[in-house]
Backbone of each chain as ProteinMPNN parsed JSONL, in Angstrom:
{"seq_chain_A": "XXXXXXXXXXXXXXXXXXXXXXXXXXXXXXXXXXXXXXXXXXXXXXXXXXXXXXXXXXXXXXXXXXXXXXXXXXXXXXXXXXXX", "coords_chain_A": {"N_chain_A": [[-21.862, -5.811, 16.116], [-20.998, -8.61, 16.112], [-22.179, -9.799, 14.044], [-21.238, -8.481, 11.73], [-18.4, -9.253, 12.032], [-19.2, -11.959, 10.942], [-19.88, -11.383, 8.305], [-17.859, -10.959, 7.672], [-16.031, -12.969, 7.502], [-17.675, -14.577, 5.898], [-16.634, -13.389, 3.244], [-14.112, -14.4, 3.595], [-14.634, -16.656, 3.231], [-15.058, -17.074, 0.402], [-12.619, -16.075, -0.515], [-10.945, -18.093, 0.1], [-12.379, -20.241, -1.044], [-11.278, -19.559, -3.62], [-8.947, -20.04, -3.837], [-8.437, -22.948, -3.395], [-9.452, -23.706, -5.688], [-8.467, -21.92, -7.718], [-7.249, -21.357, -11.175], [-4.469, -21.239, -12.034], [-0.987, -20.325, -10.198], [-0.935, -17.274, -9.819], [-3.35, -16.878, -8.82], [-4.134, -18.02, -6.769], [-2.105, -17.186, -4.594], [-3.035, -14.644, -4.861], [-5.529, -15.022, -3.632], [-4.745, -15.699, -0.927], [-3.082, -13.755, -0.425], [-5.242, -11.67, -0.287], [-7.099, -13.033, 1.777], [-5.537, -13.095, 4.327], [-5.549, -10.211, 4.514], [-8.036, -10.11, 5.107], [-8.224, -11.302, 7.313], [-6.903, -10.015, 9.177], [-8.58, -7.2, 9.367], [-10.035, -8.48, 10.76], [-9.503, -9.06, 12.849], [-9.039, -6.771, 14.206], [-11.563, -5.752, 14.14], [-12.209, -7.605, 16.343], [-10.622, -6.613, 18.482], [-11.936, -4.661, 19.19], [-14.492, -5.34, 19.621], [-14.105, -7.235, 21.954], [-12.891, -5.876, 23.419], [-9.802, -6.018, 23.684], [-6.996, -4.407, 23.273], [-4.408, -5.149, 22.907], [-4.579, -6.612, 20.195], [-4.55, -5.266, 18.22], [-2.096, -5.419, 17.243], [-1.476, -7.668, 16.55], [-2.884, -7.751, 14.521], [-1.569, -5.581, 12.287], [1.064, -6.565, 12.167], [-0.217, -9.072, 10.62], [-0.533, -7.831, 8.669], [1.97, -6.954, 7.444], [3.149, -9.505, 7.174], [1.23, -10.421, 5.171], [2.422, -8.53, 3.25], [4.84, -8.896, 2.754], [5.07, -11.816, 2.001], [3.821, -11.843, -0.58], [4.841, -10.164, -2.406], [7.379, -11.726, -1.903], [6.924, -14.135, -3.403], [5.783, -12.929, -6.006], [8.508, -11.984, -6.851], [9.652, -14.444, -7.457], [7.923, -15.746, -9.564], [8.74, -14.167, -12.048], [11.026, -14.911, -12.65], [13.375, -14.141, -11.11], [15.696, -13.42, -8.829], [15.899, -13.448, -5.397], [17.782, -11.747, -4.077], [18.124, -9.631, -6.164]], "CA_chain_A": [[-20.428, -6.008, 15.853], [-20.605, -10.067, 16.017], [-22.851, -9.891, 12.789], [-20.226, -7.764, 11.112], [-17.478, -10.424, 11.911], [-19.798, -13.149, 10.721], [-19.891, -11.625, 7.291], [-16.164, -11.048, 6.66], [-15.437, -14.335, 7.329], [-17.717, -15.148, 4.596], [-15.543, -12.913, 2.35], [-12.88, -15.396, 3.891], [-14.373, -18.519, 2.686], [-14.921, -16.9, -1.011], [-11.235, -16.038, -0.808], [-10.571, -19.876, 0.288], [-12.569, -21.151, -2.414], [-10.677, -19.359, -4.978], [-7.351, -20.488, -3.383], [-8.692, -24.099, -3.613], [-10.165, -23.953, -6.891], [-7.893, -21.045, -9.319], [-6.512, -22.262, -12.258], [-2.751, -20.807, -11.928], [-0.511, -20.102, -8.599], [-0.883, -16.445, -9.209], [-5.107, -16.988, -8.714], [-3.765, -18.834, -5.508], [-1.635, -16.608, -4.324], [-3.885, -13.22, -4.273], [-6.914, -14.958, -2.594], [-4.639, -15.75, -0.097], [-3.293, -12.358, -0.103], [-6.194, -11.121, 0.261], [-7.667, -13.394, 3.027], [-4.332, -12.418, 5.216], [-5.818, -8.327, 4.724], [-9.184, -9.686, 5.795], [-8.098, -12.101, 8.558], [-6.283, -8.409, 10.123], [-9.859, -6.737, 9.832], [-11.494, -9.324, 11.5], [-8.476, -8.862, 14.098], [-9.206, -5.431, 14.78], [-12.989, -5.612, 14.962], [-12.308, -8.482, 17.838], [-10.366, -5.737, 19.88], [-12.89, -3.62, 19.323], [-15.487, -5.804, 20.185], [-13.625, -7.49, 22.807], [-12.099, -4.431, 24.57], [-8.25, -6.337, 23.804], [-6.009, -3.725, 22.957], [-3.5, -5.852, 22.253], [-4.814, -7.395, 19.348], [-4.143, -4.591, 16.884], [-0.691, -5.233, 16.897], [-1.723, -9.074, 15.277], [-3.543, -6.939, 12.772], [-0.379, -4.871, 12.125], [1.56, -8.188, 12.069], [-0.479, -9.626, 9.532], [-0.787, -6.92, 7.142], [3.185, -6.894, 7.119], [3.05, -10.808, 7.049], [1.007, -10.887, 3.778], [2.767, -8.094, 1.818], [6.246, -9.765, 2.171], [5.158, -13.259, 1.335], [3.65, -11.831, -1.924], [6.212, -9.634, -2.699], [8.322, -12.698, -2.656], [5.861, -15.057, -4.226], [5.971, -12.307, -7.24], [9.997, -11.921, -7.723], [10.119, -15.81, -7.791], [7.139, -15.545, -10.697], [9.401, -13.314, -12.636], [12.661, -15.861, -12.475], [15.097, -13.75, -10.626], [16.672, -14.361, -7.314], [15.22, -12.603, -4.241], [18.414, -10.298, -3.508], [17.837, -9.002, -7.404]], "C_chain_A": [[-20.128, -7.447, 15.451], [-21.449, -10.277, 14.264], [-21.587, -8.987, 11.583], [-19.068, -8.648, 10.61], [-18.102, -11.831, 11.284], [-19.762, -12.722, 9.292], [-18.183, -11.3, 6.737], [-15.805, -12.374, 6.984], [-15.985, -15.374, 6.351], [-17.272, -14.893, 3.169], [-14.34, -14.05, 2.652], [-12.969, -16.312, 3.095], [-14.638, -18.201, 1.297], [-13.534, -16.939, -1.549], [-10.813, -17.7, -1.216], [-11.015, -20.385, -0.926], [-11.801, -20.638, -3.629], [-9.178, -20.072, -4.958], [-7.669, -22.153, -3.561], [-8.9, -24.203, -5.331], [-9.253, -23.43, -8.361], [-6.514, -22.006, -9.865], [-4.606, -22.097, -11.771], [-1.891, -20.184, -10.159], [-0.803, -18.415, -9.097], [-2.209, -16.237, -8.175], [-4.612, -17.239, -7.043], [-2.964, -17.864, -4.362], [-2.361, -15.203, -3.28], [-4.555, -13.766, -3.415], [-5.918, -15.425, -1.411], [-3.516, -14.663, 0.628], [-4.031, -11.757, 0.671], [-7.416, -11.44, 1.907], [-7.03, -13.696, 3.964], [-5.174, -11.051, 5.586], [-7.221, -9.003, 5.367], [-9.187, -9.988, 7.33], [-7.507, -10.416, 9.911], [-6.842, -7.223, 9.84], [-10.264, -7.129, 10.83], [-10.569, -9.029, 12.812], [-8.944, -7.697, 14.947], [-10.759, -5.584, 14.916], [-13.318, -6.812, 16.027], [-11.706, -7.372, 18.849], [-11.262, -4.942, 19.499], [-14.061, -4.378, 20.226], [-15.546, -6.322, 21.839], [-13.001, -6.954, 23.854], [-10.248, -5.017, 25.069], [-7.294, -5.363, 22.969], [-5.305, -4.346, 22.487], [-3.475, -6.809, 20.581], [-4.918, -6.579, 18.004], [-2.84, -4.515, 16.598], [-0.35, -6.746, 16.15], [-2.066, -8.31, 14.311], [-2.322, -6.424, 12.117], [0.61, -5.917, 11.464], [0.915, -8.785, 10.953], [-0.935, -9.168, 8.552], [0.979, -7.009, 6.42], [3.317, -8.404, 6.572], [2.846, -11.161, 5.294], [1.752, -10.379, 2.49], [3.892, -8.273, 1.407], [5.97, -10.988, 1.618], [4.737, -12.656, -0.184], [4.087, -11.32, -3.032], [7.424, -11.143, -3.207], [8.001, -13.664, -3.692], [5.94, -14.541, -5.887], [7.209, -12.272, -8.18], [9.873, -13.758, -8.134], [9.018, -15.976, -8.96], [8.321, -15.481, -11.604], [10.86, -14.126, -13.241], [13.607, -15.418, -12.065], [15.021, -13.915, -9.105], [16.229, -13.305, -6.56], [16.064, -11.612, -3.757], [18.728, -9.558, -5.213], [17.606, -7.788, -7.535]], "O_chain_A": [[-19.235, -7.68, 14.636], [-20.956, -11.079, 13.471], [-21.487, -9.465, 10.453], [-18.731, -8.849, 9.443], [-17.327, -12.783, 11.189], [-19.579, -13.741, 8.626], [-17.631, -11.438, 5.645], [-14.872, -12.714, 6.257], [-15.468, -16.425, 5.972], [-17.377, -15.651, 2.204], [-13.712, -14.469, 1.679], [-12.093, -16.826, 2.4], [-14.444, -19.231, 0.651], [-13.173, -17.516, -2.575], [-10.518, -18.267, -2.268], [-10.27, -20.89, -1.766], [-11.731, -21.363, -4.621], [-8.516, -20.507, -5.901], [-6.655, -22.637, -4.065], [-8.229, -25.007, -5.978], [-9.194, -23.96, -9.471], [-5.585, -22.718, -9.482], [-3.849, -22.924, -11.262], [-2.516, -19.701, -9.215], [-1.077, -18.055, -7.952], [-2.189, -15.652, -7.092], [-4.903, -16.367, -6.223], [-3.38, -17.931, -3.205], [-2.361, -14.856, -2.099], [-4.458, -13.291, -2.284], [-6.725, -15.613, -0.501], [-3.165, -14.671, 1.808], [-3.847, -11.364, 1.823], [-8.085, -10.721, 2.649], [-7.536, -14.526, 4.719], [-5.452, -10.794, 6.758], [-7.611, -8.322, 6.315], [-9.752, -9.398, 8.251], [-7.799, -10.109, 11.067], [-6.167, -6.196, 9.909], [-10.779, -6.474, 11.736], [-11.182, -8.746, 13.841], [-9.174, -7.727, 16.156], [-11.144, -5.503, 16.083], [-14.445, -6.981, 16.493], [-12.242, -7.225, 19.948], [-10.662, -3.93, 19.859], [-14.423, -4.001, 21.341], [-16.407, -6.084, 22.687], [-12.66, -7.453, 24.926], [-9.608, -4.738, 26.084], [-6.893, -5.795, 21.889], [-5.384, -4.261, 21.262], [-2.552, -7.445, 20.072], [-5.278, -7.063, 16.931], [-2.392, -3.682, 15.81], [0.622, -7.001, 15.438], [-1.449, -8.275, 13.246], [-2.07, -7.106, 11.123], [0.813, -5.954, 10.25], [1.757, -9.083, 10.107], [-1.587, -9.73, 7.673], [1.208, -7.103, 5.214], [3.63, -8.469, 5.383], [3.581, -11.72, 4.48], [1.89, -10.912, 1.39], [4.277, -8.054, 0.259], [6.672, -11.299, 0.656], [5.466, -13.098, -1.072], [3.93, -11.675, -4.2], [7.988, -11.441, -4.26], [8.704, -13.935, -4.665], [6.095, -15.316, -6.831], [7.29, -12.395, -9.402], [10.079, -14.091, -9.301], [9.603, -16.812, -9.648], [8.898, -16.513, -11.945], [11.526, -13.767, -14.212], [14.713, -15.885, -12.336], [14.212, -14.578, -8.455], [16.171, -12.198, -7.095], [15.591, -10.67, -3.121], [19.762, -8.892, -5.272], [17.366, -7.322, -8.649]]}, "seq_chain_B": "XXXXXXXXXXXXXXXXXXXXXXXXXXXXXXXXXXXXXXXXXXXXXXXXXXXXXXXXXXXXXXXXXXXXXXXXXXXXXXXXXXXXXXXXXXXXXXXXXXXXXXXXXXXXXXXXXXXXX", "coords_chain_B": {"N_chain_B": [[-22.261, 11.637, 17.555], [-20.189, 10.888, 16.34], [-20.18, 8.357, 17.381], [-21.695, 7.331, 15.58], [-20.476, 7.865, 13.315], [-18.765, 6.463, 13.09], [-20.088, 3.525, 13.101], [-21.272, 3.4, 10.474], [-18.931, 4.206, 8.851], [-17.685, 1.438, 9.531], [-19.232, -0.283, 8.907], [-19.582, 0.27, 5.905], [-16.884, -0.631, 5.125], [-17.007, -3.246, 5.621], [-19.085, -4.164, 4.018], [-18.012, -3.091, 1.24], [-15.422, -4.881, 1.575], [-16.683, -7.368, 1.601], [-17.839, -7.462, -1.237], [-16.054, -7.359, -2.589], [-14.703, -9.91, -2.607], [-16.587, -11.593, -3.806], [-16.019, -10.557, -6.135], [-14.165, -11.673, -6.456], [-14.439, -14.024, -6.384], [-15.943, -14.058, -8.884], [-14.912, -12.836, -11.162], [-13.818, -13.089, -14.535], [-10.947, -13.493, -15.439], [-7.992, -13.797, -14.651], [-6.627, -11.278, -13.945], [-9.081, -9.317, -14.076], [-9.879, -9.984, -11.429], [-8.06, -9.769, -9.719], [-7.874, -7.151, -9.605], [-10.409, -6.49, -8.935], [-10.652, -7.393, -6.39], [-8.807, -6.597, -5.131], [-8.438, -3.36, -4.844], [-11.049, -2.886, -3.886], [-10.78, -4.29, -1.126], [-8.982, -2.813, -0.288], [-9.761, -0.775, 0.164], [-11.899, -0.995, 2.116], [-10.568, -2.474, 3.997], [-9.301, -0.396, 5.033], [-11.931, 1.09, 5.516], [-12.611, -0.157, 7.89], [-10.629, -0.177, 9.852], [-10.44, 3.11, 9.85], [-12.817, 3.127, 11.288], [-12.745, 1.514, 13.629], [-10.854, 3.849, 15.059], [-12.332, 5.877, 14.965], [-14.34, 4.994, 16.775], [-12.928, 4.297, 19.39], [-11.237, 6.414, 19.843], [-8.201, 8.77, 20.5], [-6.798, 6.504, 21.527], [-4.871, 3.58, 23.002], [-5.542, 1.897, 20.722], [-6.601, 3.357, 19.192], [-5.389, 4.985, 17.254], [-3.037, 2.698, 16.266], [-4.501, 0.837, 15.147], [-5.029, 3.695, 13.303], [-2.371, 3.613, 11.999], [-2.249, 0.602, 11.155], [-4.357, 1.24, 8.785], [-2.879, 3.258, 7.037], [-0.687, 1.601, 6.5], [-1.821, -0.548, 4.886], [-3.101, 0.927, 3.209], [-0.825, 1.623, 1.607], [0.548, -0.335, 1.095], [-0.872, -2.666, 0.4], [-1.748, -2.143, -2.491], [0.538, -2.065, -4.176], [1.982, -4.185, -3.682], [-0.176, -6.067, -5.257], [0.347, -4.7, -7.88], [2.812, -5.87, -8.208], [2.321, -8.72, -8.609], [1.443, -8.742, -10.665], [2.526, -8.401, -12.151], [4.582, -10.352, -12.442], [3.268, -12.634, -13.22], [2.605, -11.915, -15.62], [4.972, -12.02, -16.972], [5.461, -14.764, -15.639], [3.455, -15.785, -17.626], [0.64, -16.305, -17.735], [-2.472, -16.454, -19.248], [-4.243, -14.082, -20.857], [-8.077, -12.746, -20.473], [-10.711, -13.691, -23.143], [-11.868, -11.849, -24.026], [-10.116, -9.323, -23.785], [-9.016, -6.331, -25.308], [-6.526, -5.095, -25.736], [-3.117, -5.515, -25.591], [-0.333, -4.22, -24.221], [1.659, -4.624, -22.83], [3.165, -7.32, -23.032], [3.749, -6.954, -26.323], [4.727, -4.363, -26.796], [7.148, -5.3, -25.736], [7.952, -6.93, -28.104], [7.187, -9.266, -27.997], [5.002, -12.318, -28.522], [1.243, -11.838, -28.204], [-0.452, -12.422, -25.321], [-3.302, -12.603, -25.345], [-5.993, -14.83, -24.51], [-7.17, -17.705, -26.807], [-10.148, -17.124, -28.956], [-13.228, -19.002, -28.647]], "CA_chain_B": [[-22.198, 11.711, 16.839], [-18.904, 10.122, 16.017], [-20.272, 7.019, 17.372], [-22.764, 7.142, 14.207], [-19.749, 8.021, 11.886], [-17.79, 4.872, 13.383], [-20.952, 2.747, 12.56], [-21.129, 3.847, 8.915], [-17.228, 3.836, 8.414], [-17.093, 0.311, 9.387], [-20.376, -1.01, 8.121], [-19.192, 0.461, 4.584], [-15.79, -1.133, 4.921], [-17.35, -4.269, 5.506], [-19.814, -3.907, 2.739], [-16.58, -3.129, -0.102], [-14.739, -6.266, 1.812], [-17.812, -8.465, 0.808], [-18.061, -7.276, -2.583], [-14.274, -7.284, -3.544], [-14.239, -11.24, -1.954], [-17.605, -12.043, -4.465], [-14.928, -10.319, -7.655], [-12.525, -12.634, -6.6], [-15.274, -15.578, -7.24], [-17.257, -14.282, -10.178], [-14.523, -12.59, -12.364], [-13.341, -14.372, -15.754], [-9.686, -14.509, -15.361], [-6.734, -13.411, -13.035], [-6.195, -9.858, -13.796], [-9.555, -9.052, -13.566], [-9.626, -11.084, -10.296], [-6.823, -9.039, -9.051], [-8.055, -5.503, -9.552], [-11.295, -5.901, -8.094], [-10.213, -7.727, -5.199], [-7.576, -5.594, -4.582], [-9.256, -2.222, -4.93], [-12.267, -3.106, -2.724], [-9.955, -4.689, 0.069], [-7.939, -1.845, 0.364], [-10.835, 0.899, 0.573], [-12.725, -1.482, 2.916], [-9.944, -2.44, 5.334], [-9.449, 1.278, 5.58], [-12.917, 1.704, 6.241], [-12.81, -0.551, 9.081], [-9.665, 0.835, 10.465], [-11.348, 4.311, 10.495], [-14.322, 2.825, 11.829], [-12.054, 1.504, 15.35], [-10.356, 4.988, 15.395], [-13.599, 7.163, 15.171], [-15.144, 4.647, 18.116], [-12.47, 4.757, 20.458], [-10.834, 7.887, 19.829], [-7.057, 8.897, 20.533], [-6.146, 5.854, 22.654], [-3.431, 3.037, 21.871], [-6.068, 0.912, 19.646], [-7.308, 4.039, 17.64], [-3.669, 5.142, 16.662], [-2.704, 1.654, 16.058], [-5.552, 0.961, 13.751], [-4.853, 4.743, 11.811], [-1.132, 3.141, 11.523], [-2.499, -0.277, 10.383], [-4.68, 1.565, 7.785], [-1.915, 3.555, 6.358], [0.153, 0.822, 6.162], [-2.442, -1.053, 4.001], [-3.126, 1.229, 1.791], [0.446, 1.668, 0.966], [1.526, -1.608, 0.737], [-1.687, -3.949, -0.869], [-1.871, -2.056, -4.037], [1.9, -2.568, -4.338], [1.904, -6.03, -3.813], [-0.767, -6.919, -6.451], [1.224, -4.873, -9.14], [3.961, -6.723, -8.275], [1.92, -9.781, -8.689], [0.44, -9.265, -11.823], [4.241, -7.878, -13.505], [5.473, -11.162, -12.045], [2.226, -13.374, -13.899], [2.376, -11.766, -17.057], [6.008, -12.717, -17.151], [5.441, -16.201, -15.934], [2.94, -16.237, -18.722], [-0.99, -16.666, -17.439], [-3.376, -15.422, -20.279], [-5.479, -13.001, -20.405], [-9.229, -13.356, -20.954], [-10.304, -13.661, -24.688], [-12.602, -10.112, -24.524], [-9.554, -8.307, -23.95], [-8.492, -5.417, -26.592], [-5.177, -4.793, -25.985], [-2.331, -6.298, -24.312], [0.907, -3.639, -24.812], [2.783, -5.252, -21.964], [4.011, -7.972, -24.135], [3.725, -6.048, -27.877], [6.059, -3.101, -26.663], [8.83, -5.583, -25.789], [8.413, -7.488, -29.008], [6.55, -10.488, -28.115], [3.499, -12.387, -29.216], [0.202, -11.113, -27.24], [-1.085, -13.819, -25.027], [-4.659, -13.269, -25.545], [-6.514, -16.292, -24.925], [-7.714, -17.862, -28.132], [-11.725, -17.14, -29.066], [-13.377, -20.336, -28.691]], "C_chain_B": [[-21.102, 10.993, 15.783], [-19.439, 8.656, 16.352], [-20.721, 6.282, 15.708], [-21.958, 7.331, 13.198], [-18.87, 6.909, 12.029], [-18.597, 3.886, 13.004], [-20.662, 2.52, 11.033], [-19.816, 3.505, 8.83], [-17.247, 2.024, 8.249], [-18.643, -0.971, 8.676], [-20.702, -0.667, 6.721], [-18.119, -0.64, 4.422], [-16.215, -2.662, 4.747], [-17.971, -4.932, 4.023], [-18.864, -4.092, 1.31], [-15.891, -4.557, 0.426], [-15.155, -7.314, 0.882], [-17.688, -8.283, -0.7], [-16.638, -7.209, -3.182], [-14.044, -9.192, -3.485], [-15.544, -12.077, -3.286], [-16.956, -11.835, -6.202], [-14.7, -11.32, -7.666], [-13.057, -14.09, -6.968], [-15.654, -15.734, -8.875], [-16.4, -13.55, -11.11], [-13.794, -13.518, -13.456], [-11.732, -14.478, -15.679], [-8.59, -13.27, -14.423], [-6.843, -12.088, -12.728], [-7.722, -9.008, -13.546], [-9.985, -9.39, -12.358], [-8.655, -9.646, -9.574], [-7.602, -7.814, -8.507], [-8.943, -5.622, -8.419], [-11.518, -6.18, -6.382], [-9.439, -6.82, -4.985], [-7.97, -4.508, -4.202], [-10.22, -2.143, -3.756], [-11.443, -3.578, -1.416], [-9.725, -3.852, 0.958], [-8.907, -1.156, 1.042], [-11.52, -0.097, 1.657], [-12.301, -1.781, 4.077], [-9.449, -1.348, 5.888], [-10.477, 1.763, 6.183], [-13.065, 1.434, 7.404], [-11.827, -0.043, 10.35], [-10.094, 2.246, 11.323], [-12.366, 4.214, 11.096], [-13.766, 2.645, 13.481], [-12.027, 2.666, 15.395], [-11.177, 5.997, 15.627], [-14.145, 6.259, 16.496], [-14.047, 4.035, 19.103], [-11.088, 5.629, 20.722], [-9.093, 7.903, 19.828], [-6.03, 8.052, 21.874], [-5.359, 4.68, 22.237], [-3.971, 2.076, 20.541], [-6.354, 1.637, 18.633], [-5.628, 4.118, 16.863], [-3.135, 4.2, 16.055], [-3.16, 1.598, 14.794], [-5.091, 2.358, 12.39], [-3.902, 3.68, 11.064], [-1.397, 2.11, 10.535], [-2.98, 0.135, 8.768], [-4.21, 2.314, 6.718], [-1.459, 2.977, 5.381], [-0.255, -0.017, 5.069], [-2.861, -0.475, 2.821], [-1.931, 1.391, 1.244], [0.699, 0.412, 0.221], [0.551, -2.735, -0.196], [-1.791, -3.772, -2.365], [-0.014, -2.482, -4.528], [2.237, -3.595, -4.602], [1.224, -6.759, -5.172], [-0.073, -6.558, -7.798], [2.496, -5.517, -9.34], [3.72, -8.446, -9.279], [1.62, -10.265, -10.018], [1.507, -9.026, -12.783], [4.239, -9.567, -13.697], [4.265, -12.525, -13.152], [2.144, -13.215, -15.19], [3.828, -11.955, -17.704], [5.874, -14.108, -17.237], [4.723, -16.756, -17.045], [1.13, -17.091, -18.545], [-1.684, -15.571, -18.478], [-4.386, -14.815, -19.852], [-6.983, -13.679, -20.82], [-9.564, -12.793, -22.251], [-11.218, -12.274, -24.963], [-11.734, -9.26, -24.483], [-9.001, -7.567, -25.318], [-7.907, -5.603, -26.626], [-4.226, -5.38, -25.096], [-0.769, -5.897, -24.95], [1.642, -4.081, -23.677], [3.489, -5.797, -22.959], [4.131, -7.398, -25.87], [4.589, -5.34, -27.649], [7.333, -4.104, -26.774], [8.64, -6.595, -26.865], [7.96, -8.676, -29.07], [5.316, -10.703, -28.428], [2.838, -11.87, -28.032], [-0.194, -12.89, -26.643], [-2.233, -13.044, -24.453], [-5.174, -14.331, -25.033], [-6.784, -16.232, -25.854], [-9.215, -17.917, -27.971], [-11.997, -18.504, -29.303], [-15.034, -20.364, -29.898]], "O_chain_B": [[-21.324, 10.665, 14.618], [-19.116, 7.764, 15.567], [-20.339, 5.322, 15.038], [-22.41, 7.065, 12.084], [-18.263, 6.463, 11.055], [-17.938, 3.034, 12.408], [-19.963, 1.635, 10.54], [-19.597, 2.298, 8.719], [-16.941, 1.411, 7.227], [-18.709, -2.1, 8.188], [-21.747, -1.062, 6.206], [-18.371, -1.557, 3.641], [-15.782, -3.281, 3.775], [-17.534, -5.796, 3.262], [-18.983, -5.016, 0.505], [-15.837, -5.421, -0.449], [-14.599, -7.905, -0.044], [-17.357, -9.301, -1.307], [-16.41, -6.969, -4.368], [-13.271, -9.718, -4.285], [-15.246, -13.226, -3.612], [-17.213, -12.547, -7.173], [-14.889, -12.065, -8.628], [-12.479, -14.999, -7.565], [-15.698, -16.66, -9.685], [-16.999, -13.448, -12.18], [-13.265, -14.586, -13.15], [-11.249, -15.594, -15.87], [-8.722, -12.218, -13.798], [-7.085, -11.657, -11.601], [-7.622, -8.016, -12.823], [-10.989, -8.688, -12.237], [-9.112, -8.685, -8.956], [-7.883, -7.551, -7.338], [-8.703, -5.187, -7.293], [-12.156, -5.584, -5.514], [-10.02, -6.032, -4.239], [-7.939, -4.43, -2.974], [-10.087, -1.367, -2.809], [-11.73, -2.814, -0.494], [-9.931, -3.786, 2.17], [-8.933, -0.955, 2.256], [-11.74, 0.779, 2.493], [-12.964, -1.624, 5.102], [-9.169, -1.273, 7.085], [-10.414, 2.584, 7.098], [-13.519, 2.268, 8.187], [-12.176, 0.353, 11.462], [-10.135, 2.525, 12.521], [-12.926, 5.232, 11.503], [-14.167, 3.358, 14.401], [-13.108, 3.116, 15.777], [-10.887, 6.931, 16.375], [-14.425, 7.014, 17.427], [-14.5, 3.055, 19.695], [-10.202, 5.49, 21.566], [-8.59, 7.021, 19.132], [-5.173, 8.444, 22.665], [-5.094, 4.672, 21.035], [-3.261, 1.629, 19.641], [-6.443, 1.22, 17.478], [-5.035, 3.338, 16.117], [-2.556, 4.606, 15.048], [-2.68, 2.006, 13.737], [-4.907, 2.214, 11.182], [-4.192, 3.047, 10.049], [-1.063, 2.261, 9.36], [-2.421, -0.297, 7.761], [-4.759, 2.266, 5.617], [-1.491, 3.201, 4.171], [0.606, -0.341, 4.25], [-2.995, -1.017, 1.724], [-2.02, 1.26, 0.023], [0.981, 0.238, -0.965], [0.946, -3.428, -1.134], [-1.883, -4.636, -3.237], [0.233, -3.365, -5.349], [2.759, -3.969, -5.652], [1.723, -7.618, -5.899], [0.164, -7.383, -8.681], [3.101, -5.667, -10.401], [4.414, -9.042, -10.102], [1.533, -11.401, -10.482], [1.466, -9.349, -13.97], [3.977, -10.09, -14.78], [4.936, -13.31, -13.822], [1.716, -14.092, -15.94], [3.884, -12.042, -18.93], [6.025, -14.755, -18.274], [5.022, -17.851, -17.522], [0.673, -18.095, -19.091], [-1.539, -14.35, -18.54], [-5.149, -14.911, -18.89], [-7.117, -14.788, -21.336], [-9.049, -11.75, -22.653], [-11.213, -11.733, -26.069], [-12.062, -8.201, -25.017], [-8.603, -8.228, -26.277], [-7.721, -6.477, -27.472], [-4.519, -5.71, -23.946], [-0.102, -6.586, -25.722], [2.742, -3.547, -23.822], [4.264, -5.177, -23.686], [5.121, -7.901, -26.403], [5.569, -5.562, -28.361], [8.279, -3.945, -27.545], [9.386, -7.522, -26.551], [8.202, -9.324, -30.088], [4.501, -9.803, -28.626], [3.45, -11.506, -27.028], [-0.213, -13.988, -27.199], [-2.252, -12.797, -23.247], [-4.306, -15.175, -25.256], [-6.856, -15.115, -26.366], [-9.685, -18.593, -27.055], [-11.259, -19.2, -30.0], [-15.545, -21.436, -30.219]]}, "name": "protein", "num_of_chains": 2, "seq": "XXXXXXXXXXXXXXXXXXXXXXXXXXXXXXXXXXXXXXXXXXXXXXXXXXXXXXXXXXXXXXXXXXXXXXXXXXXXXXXXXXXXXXXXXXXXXXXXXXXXXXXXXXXXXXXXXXXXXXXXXXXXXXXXXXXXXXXXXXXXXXXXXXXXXXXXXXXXXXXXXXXXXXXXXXXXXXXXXXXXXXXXXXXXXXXXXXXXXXXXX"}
């Protein structure tokens, strides 16, 4: 299980480097999209591993977390006003 | 037996994670970037999802987890087409192998292509 979590967090730091490195904010944006959805994997295979129940409701939490920020991140792309 | 299908589930999911996070390094420009990250994410944080829920069954973490995995597949593909409307508005080019690009052509504007170098 700890070998499991050891390689999504190197999906993490690919994300990271793209978020450091991509040319344009959307590039920036997704990988840190996307390394929100992994960070609330890695969540859930700690209560698993860990026997904390409670810690799928962070996962939960940061799936909602990422798909409003990018949601908003997108209308403000676009140029219109967030109650649009 | 279920233990062995909770293994697999989440030692797939993992597997698509990795390989959607290696797109997001090695593709040539945003939109392919997007997809394959996106795509692989989804199916992979689903797998892991189903992977809790098959190894510890109908108790408040499996349920949770289904919910979570629902919720993700609903909502990540959503998000990125949002992302990529909202980009091809702001105006990030495409990469220069692409064919076609009827987003902008339908409504009347030039194609942003990149230029062949």
């Amino acid at each position: 299980m700890s070998i499991l979590i050891v390689i999504l967090s190197l999906g993490a730091f690919f994300c990271l480097y793209r978020a450091l490195q991509g040319p344009s904010i959307p590039d920036r944006a997704i990988a840190v999209d996307i390394m929100t959805v992994i960070f609330s994997s890695i969540t859930a295979l700690m209560a698993l591993r860990y026997k904390l129940a409670y810690l799928i409701d962070l996962s939960i939490a940061l799936a909602v977390i990422s798909f409003v920020g990018t949601l908003a991140l997108a209308k403000y792309l676009e140029g219109r006003s967030l109650d649009d | 037996m279920i233990d062995v299908l909770g293994w697999i589930s989440l030692c797939s999911g993992v597997g698509f994670t990795l390989l959607g996070c290696l797109g997001l390094v090695r593709f040539p420009d945003l939109y392919n970037r997007m997809q394959a990250a996106t795509k692989c994410v989804t199916l992979g944080t689903c797998g892991i999802m189903l992977g809790v829920f098959l190894k510890t069954g109908f108790s408040a973490l499996g349920v949770k987890a289904l919910v979570c995995a629902l919720f993700v597949l609903i909502t990540v593909p959503v998000a990125a087409h949002a992302l990529a409307r909202g980009s091809l508005i702001f105006g990030v080019k495409l990469w220069k192998g692409t064919v076609k690009d009827e987003f902008t052509t339908d409504r009347g504007g030039e194609s942003i292509i990149e230029e062949k170098r």
